[in-house]
Biopython code that builds the backbone (N, CA, C, O; Angstrom):
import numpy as np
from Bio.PDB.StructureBuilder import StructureBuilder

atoms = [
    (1, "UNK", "N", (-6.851, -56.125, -116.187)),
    (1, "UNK", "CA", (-6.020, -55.477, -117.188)),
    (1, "UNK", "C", (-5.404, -54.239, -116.547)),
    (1, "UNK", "O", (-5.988, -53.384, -115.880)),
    (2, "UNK", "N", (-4.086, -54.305, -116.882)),
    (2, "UNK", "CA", (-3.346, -52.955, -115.977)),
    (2, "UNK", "C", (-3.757, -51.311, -116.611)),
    (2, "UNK", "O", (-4.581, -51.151, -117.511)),
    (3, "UNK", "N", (-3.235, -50.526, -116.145)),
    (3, "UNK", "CA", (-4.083, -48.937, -117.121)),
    (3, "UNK", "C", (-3.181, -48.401, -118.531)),
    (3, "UNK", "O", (-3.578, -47.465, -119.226)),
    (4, "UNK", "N", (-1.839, -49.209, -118.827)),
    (4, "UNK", "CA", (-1.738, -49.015, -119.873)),
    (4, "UNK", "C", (-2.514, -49.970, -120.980)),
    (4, "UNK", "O", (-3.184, -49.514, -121.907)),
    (5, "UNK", "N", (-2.337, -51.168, -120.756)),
    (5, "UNK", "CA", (-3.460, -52.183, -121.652)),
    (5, "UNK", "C", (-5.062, -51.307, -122.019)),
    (5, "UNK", "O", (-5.602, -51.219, -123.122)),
    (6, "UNK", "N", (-5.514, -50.777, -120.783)),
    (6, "UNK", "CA", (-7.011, -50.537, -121.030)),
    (6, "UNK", "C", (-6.730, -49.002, -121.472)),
    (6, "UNK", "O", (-7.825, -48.440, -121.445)),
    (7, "UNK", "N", (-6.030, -48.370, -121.746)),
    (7, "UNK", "CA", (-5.615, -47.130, -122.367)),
    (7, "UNK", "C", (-5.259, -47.142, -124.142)),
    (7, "UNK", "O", (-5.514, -46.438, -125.119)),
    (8, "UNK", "N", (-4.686, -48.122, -123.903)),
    (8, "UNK", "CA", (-4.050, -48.211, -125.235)),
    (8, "UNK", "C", (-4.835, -49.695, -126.285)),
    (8, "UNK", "O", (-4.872, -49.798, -127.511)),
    (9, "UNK", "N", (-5.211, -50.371, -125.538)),
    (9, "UNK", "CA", (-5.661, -52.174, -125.876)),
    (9, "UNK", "C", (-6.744, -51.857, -126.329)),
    (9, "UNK", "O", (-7.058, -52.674, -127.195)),
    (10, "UNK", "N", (-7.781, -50.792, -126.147)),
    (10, "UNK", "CA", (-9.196, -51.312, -126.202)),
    (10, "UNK", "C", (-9.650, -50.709, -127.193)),
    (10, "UNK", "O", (-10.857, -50.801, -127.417)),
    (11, "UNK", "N", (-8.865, -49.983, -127.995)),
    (11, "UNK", "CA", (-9.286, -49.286, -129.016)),
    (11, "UNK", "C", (-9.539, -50.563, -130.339)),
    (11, "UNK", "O", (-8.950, -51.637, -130.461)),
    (12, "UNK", "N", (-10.574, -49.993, -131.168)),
    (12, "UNK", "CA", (-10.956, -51.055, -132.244)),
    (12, "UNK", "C", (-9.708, -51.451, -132.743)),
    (12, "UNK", "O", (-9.410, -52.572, -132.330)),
    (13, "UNK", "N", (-8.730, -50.866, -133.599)),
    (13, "UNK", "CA", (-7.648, -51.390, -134.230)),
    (13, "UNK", "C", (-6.306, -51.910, -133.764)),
    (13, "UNK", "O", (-5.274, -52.132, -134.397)),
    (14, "UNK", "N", (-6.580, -52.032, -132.579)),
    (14, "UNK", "CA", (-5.391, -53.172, -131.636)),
    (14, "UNK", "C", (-6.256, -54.569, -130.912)),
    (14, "UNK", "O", (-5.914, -55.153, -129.884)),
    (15, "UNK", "N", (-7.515, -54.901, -131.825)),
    (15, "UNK", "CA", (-7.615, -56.496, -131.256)),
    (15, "UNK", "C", (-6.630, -57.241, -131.413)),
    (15, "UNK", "O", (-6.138, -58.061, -130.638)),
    (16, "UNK", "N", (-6.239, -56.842, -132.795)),
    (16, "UNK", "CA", (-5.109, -58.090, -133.288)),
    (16, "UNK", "C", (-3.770, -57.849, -132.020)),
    (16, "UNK", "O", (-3.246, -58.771, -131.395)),
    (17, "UNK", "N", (-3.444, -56.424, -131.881)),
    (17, "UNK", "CA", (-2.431, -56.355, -131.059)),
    (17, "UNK", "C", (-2.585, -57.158, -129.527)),
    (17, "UNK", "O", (-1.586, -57.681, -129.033)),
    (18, "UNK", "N", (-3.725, -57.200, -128.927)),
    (18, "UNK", "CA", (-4.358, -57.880, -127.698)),
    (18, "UNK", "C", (-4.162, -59.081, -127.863)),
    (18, "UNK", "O", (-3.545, -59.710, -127.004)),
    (19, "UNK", "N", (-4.731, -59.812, -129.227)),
    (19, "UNK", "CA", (-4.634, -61.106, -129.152)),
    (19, "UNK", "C", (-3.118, -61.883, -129.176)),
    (19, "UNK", "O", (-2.810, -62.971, -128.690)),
    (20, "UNK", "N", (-2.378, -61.003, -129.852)),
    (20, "UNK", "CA", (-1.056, -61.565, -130.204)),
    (20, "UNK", "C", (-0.604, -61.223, -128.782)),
    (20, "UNK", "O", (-0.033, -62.174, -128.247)),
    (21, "UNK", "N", (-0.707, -60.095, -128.003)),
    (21, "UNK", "CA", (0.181, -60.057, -126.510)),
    (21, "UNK", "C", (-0.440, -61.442, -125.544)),
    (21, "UNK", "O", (0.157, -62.222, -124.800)),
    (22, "UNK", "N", (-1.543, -61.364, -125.839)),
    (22, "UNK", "CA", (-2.843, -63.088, -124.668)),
    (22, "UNK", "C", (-2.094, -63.956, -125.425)),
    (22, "UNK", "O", (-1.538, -64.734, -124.651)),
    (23, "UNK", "N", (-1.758, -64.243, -126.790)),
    (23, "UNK", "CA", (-1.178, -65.798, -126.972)),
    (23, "UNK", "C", (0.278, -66.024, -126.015)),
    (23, "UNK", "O", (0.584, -66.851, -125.156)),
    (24, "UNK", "N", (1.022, -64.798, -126.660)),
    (24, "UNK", "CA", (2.268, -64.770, -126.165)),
    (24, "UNK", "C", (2.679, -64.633, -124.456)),
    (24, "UNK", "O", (3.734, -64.951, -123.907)),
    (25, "UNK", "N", (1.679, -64.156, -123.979)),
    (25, "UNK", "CA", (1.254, -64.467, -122.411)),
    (25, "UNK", "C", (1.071, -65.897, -121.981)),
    (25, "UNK", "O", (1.311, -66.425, -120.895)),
    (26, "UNK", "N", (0.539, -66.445, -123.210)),
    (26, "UNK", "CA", (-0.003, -67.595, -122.304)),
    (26, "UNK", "C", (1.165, -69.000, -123.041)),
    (26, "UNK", "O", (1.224, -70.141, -122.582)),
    (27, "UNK", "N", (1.780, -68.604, -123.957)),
    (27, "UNK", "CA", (3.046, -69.418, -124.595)),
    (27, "UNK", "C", (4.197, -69.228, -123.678)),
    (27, "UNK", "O", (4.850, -70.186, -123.264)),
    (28, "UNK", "N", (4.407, -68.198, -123.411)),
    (28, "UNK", "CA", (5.412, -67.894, -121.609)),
    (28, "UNK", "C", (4.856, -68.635, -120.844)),
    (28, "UNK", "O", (5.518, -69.673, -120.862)),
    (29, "UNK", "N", (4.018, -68.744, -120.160)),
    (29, "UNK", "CA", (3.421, -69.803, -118.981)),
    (29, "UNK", "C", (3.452, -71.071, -119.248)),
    (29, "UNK", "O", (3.919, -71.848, -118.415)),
    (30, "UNK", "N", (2.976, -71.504, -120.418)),
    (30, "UNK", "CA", (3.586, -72.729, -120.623)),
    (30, "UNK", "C", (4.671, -72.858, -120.657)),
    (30, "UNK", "O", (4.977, -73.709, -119.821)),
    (31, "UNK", "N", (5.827, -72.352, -121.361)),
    (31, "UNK", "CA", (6.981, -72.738, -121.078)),
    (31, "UNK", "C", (7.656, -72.602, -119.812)),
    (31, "UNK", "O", (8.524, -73.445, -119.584)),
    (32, "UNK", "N", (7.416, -71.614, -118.841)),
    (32, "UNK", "CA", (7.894, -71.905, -117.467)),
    (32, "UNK", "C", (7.275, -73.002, -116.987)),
    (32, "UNK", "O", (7.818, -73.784, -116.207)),
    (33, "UNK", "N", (6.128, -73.120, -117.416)),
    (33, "UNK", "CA", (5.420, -74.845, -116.454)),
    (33, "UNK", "C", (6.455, -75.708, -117.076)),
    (33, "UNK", "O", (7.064, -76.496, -116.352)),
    (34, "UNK", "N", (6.707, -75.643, -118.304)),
    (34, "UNK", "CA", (7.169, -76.959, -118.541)),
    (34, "UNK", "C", (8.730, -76.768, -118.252)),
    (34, "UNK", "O", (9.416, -77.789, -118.289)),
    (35, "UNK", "N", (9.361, -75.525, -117.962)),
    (35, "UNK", "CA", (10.788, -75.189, -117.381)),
    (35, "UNK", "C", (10.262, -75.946, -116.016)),
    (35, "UNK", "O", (10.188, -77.169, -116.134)),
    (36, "UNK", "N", (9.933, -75.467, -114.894)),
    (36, "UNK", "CA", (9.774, -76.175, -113.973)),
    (36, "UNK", "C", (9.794, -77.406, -113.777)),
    (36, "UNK", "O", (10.806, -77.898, -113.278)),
    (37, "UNK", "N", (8.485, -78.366, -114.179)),
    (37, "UNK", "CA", (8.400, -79.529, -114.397)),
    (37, "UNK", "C", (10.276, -80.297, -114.300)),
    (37, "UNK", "O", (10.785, -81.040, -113.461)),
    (38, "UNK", "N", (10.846, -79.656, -115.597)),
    (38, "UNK", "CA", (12.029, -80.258, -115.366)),
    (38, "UNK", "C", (13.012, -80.343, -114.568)),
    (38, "UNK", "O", (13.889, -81.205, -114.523)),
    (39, "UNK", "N", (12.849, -79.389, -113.902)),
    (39, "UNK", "CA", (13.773, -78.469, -112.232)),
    (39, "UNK", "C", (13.151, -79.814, -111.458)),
    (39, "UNK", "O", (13.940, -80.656, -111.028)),
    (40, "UNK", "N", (12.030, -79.948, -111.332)),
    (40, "UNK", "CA", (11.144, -80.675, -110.361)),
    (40, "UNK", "C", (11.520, -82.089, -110.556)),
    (40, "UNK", "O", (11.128, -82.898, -109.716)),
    (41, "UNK", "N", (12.296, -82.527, -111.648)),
    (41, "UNK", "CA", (12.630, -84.017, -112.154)),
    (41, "UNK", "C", (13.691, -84.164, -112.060)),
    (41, "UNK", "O", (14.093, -85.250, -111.644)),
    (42, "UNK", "N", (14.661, -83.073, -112.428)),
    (42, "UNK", "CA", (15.753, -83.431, -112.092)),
    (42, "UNK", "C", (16.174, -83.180, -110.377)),
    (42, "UNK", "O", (17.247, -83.641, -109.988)),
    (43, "UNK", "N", (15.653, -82.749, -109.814)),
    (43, "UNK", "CA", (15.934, -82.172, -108.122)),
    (43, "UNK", "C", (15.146, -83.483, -107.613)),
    (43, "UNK", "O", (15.670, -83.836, -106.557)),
    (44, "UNK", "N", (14.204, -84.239, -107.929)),
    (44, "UNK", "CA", (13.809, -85.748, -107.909)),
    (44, "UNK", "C", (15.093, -86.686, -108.124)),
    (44, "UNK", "O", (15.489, -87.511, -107.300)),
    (45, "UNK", "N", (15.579, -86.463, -109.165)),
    (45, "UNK", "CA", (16.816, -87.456, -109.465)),
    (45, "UNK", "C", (18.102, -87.200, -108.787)),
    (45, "UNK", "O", (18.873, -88.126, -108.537)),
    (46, "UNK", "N", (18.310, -86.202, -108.540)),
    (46, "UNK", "CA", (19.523, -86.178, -107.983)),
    (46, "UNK", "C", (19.191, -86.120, -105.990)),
    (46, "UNK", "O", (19.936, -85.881, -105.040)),
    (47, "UNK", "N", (18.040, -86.394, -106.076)),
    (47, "UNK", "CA", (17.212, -86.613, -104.162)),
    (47, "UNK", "C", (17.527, -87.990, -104.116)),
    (47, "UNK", "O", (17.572, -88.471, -102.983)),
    (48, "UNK", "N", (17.809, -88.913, -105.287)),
    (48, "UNK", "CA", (17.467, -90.322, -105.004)),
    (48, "UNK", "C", (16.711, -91.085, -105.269)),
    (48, "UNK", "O", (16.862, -92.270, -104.970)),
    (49, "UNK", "N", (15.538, -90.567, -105.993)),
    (49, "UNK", "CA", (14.459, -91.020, -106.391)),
    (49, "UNK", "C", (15.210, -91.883, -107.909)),
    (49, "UNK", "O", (16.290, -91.852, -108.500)),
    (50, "UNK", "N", (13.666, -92.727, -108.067)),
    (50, "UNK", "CA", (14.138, -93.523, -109.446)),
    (50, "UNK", "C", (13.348, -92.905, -110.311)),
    (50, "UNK", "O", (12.606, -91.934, -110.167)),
    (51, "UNK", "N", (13.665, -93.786, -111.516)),
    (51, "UNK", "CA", (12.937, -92.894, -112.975)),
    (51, "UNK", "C", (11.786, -92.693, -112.967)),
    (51, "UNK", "O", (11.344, -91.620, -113.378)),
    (52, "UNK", "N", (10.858, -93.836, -112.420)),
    (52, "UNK", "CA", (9.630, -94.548, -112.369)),
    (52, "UNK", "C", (8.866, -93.412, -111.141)),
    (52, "UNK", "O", (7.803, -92.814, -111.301)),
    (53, "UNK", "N", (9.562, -93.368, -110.206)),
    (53, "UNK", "CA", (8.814, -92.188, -109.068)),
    (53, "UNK", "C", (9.027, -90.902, -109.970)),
    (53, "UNK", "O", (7.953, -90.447, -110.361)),
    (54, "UNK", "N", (9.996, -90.294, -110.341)),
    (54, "UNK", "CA", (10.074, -89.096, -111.088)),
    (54, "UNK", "C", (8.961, -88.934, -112.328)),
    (54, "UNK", "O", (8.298, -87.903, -112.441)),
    (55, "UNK", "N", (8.864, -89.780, -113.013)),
    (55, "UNK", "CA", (7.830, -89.813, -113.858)),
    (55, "UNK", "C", (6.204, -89.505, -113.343)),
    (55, "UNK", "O", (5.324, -88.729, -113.714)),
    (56, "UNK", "N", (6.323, -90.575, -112.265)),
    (56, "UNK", "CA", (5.086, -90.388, -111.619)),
    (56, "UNK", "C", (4.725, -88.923, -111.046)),
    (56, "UNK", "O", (3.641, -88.361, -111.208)),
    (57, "UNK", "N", (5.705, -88.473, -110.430)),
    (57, "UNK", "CA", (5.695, -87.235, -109.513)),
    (57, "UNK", "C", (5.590, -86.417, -110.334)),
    (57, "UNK", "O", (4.975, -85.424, -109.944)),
    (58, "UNK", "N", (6.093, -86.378, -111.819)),
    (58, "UNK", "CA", (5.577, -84.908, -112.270)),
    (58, "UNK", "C", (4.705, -85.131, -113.931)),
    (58, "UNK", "O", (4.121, -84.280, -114.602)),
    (59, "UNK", "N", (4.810, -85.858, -114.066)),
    (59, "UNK", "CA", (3.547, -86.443, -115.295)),
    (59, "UNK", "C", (4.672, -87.214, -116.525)),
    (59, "UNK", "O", (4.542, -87.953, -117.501)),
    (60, "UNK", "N", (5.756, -86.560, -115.822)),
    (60, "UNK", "CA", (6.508, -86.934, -117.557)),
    (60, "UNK", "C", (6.402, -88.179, -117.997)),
    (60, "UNK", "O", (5.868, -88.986, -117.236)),
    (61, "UNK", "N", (6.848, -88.613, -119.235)),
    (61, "UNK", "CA", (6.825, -90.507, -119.086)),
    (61, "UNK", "C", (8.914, -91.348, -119.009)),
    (61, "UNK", "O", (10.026, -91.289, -119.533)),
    (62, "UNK", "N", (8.442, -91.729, -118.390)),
    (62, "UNK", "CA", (9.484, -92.695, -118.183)),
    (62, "UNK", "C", (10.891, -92.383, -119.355)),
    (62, "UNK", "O", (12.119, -92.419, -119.278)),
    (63, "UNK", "N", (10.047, -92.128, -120.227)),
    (63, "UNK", "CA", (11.478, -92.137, -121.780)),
    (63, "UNK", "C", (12.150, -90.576, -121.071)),
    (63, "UNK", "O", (13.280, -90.547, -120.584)),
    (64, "UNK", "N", (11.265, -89.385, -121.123)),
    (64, "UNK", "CA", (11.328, -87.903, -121.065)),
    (64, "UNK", "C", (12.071, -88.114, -119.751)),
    (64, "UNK", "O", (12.907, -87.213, -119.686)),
    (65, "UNK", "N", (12.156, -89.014, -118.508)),
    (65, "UNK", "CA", (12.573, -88.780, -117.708)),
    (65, "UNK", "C", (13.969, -88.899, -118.051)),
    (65, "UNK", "O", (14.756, -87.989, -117.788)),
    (66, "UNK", "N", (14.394, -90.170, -118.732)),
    (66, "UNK", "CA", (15.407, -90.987, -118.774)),
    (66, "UNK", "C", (16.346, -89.720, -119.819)),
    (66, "UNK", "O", (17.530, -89.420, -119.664)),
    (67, "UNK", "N", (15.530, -89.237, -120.710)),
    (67, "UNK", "CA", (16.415, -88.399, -121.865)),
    (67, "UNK", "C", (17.011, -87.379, -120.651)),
    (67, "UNK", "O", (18.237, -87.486, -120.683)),
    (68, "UNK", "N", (16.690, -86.636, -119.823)),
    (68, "UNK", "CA", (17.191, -85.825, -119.029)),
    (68, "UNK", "C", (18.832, -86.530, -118.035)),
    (68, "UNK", "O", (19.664, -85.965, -117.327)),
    (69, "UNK", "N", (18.724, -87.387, -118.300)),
    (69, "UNK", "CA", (19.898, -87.846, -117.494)),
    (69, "UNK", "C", (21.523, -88.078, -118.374)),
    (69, "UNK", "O", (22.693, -88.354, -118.106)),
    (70, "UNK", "N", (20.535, -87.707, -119.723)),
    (70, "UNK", "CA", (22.285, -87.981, -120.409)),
    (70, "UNK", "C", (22.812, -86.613, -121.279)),
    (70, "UNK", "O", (23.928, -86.605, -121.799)),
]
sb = StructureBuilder()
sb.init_structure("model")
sb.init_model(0)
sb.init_chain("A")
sb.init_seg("    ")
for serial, (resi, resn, name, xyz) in enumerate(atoms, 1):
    if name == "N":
        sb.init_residue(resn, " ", resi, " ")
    sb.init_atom(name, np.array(xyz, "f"), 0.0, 1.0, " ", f" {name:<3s}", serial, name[0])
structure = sb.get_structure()
């Protein structure tokens, strides 16, 4: 935890404030994973690869790959 968090975070009446900044920390990370992921599928598709390797290569399924192409 950086020294404003443990300055300001740890006091009794900002749990709620802690918890809402940790969700929203961790709702950002997911969405860059799943921003990526798609960088990673489409830079697959336009390498040459087919739907079926792209899918494979980054978990998506076959449909999620295919919706990205139109």
């Amino acid at each position: 935890m950086n020294e404003f968090a443990e300055k300001y975070i740890n006091l009794p009446m900002d749990i709620d404030m802690k918890n809402s900044l940790d969700t929203a920390r961790d709702e950002g990370k997911a969405e860059g994973i799943e921003e990526g992921i798609k960088r990673v599928a489409l830079n697959a598709l336009n390498m040459g690869k087919t739907v079926q390797e792209t899918a494979e290569l980054t978990g998506l399924t076959v449909a999620e790959v295919e919706g990205m192409m139109q």
